[in-house]
C-alpha positions in Angstrom: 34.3 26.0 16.0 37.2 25.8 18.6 37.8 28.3 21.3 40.6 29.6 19.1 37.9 30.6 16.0 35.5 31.8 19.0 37.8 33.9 20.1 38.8 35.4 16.9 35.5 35.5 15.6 34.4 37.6 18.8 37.5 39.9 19.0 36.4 40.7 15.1 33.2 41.6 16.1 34.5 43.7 19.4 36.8 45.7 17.0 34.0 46.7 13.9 31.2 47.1 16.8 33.7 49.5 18.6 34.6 51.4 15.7 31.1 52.2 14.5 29.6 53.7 17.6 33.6 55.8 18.0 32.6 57.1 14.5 28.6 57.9 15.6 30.3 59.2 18.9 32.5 61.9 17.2 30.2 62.2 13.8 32.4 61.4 11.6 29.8 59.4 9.5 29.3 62.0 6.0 25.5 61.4 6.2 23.9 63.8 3.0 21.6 66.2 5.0 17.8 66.5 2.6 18.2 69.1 0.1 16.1 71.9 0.0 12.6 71.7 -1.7 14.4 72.2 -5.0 13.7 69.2 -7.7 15.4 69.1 -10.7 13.3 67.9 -12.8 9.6 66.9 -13.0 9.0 64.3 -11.1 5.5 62.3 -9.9 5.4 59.8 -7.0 2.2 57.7 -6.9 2.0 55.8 -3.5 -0.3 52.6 -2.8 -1.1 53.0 0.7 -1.2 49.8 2.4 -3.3 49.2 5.5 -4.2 46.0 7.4 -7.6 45.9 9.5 -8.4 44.5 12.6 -10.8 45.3 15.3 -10.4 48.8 14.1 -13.6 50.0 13.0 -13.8 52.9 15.3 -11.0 54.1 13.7 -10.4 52.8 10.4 -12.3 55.5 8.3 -9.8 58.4 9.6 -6.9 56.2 8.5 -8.2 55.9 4.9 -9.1 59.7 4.6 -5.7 60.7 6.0 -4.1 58.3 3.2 -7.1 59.8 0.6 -5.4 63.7 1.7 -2.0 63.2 0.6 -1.7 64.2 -3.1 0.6 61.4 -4.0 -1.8 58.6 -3.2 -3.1 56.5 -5.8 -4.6 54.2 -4.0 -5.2 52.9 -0.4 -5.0 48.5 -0.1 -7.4 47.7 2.5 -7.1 44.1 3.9 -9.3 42.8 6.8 -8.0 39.9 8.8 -11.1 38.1 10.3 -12.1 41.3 12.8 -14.7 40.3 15.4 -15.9 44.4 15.3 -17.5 45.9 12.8 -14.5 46.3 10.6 -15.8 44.2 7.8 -18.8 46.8 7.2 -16.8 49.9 7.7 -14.4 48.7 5.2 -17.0 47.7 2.7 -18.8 51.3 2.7 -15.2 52.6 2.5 -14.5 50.8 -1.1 -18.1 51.9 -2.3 -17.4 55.3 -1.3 -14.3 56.0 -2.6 -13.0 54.7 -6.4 -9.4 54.6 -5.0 -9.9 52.3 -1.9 -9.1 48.9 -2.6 -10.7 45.8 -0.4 -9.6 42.7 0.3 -9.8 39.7 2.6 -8.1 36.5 3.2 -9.9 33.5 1.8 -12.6 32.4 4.0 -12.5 35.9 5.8 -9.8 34.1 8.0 -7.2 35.8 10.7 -3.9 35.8 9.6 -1.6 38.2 11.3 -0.5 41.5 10.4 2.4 39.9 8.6 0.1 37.4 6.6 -2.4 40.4 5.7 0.5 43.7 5.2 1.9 40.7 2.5 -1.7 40.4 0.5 -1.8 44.2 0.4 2.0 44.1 -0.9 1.3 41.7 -3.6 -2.1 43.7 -4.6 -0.1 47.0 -4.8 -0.1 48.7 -8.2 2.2 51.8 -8.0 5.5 51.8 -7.8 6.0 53.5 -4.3 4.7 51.7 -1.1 3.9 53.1 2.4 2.0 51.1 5.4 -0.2 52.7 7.9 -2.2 51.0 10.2 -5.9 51.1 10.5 -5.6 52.6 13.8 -3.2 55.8 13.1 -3.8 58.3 10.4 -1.1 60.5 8.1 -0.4 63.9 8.7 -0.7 66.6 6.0 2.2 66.8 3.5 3.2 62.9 5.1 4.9 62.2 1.7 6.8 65.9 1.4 10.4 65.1 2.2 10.5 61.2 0.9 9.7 63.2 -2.7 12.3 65.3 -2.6 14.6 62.4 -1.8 13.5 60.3 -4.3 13.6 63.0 -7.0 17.0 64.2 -6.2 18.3 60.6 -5.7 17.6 57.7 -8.3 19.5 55.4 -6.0 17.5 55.5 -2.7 14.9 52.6 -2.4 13.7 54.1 0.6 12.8 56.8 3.4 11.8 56.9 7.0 10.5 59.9 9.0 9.0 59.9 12.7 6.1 58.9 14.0 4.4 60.5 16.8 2.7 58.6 19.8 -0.4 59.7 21.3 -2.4 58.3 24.3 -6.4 58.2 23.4 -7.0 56.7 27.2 -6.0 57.1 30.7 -4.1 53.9 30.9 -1.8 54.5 27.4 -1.4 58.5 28.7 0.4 56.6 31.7 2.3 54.0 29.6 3.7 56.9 27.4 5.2 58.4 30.5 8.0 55.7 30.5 8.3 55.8 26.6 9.3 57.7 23.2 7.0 59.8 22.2 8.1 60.1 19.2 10.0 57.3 17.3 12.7 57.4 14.4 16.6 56.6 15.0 18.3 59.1 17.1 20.5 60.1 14.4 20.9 60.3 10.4 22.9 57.3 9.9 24.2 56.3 6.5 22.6 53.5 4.8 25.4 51.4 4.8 25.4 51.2 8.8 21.6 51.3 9.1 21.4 47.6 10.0 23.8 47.7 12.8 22.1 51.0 14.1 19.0 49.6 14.4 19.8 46.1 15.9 21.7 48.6 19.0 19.3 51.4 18.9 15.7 52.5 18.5 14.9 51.4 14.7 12.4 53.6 12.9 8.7 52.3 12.8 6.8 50.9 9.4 4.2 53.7 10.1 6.7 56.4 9.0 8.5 54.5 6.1 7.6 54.5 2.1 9.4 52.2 0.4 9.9 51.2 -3.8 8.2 48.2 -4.7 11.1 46.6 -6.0 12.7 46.3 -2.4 10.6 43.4 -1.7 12.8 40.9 -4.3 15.5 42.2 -2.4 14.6 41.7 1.7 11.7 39.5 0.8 7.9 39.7 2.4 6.6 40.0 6.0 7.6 37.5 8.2 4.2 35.6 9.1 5.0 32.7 11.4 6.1 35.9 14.1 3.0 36.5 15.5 4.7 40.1 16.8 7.5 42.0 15.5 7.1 41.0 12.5 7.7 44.2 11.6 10.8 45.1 13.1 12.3 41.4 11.4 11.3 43.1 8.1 12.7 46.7 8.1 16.0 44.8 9.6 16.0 43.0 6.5 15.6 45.5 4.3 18.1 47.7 6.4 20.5 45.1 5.3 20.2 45.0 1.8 18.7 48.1 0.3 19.2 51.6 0.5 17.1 53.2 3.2 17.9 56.9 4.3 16.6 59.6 7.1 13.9 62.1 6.0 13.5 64.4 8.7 14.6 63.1 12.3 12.3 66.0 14.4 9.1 66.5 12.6 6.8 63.4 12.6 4.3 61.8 9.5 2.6 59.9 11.1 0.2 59.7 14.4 0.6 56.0 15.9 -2.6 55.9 18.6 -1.6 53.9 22.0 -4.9 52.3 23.1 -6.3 49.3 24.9 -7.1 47.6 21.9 -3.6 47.7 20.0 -2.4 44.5 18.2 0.4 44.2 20.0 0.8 48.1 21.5 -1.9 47.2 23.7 -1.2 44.3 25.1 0.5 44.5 28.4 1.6 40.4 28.1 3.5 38.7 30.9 7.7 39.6 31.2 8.6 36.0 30.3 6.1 36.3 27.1 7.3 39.4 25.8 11.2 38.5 26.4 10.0 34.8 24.3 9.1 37.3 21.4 11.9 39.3 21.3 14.2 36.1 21.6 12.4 34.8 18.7 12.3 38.4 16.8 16.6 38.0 17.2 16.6 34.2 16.1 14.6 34.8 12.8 16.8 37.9 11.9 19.7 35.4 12.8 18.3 32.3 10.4 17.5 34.7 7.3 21.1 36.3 7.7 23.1 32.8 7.0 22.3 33.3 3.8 23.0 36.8 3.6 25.2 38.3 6.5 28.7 37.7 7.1 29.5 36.6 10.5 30.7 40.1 11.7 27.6 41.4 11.5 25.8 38.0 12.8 27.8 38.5 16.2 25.6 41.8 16.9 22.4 40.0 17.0 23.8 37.3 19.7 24.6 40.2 21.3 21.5 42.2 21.3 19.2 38.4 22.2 22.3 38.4 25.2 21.3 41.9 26.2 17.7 41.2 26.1 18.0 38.0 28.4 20.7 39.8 30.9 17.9 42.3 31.3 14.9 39.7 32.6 16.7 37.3 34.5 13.8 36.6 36.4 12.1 35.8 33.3 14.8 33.7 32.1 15.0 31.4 34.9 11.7 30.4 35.0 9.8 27.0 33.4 13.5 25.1 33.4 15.8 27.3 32.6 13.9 28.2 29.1 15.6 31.5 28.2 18.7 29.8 29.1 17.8 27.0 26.4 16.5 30.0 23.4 19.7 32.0 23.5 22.0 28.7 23.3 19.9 27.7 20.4 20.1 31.8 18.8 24.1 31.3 19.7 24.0 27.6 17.8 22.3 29.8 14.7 25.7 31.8 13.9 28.2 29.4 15.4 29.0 25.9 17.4 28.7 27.9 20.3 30.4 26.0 23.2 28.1 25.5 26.3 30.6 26.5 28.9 30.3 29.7 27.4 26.8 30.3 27.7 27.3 28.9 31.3 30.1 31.1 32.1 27.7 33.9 31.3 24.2 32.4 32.6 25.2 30.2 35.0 23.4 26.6 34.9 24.4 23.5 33.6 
């Protein structure tokens, strides 16, 4: 591409990426507020709960009964991935305690990754609705309320989110939550259509507070698992972008999400230059799976989004050779024949 089609190409993207956040300025998106608790007609939701284990056997029993609580559940997928606690036993008394708890493991009892083990639970689902919760966290009562209103009133709607609510269960997370969300969903209702582009610029909602329709999964695919984090975020930006995902309630949250020391990912306070590698690589996977599916227009705000991320940890950039330099001319290559002196002109370097 010559600096003409650059040019044109960006100035496209300036002009839609303007025009959406004039529109969320001023509100003048018509997002459908929920309707009351009116359903026209009988309707039954039965939910497979999904939930991936590891190194959660302090906790995982509180999950499952939370999930067991909710009216709607017909069953709860338990799949370990290769805990060194006692996770295994937990989640074999679990299964022999309750008929709806399901249990599963990957061959060999292996450790596979939260996207590797979410996708075995997917593909043992039965029911037709889906919702994830992690062995760690535990639903609230009436968790599934508003999605089954939505989904009653609305035949279309493959999905809905609501919040999730943070909570510190040590001295050090208490202290870490200071300096975050407490609780996390977008910031507005924003209509399905825009959801994508809301998410890549804004906080996106979290898988803890989402239930989903099974069939979404032909549509934006399985988990990610060569992304050994954020694999969940790559996911609901896929299906942001090709299904039909809509607000529940943007105040009252669903789900508690515990912040502790032993978190997957949560937890782990890794180097600046190792978390800004897996956010570079969250943007460049989101970037390969669009060329088959994005146009261009919407491409551009991902490049802009990894740009952010690496104007934001120039220390972290610079360091090891110029390595953060290298990842986002490689994430710019992705969409376009991005010419160096671009990325120069921007990072400095040669």
């Amino acid at each position: 591409m010559g600096r003409n089609g650059w040019k044109r190409a960006r100035d496209n993207f300036s002009i839609e990426h303007e025009k959406y956040n004039l529109l969320l300025l001023l509100g003048e998106f018509d997002v459908e507020q929920p309707k009351p608790d009116v359903v026209n007609a009988p309707f039954e939701m039965r939910v497979s709960v999904v939930i991936p284990v590891y190194n959660a056997g302090a906790f995982v029993r509180e999950a499952v009964e939370s999930a067991l609580q909710q009216p709607e559940t017909q069953e709860v997928v338990l799949v370990e991935d290769g805990s060194l606690d006692n996770s295994l036993e937990v989640c074999e008394a679990l299964a022999n305690e309750y008929e709806k708890v399901k249990f599963y493991r990957h061959p060999g009892g292996e450790n596979r990754g939260a996207g590797a083990t979410r996708n075995l639970g997917i593909e043992k689902s039965q029911y037709e609705y889906i919702a994830f919760l992690d062995a760690d966290d535990y639903f609230l009562p009436n968790r599934f309320r508003i999605a089954k209103r939505m989904f009653a009133n609305d035949p279309t709607l493959e999905g809905v989110y609501d919040p999730i609510q943070r909570m510190g269960i040590s001295e050090a997370s208490h202290q870490r939550l200071q300096n975050e969300f407490e609780l996390q969903t977008t910031l507005r209702r924003v209509p399905p259509q825009v959801l994508f582009e809301h998410i890549i610029i804004n906080r996106p909602f979290l898988l803890q507070g989402l239930i989903v329709k099974n069939n979404v999964f032909e549509k934006a695919g399985l988990f990610n698992m060569n992304l050994r984090r954020h694999q969940d975020v790559e996911w609901i930006r896929r299906l942001a972008a090709t299904c039909r995902i809509a607000a529940g309630s943007i105040d009252t949250p669903v789900t508690i999400l515990r912040i502790h020391d032993n978190n997957r990912v949560s937890g782990v306070v890794a180097p600046s230059r190792e978390r800004l590698e897996h956010r570079l690589l969250l943007h460049e996977a989101t970037l390969r799976w669009r060329k088959t599916l994005l146009p261009p227009s919407r491409s551009w705000l991902i490049v802009w989004r990894a740009v952010w991320v690496i104007s934001r940890n120039p220390a972290s950039w610079k360091s090891e050779g110029e390595k953060g330099l290298l990842m986002i001319r490689n994430i710019a290559q992705l969409v376009y024949r991005v010419p160096s002196f671009l990325v120069v002109d921007i990072f400095g370097g040669t």
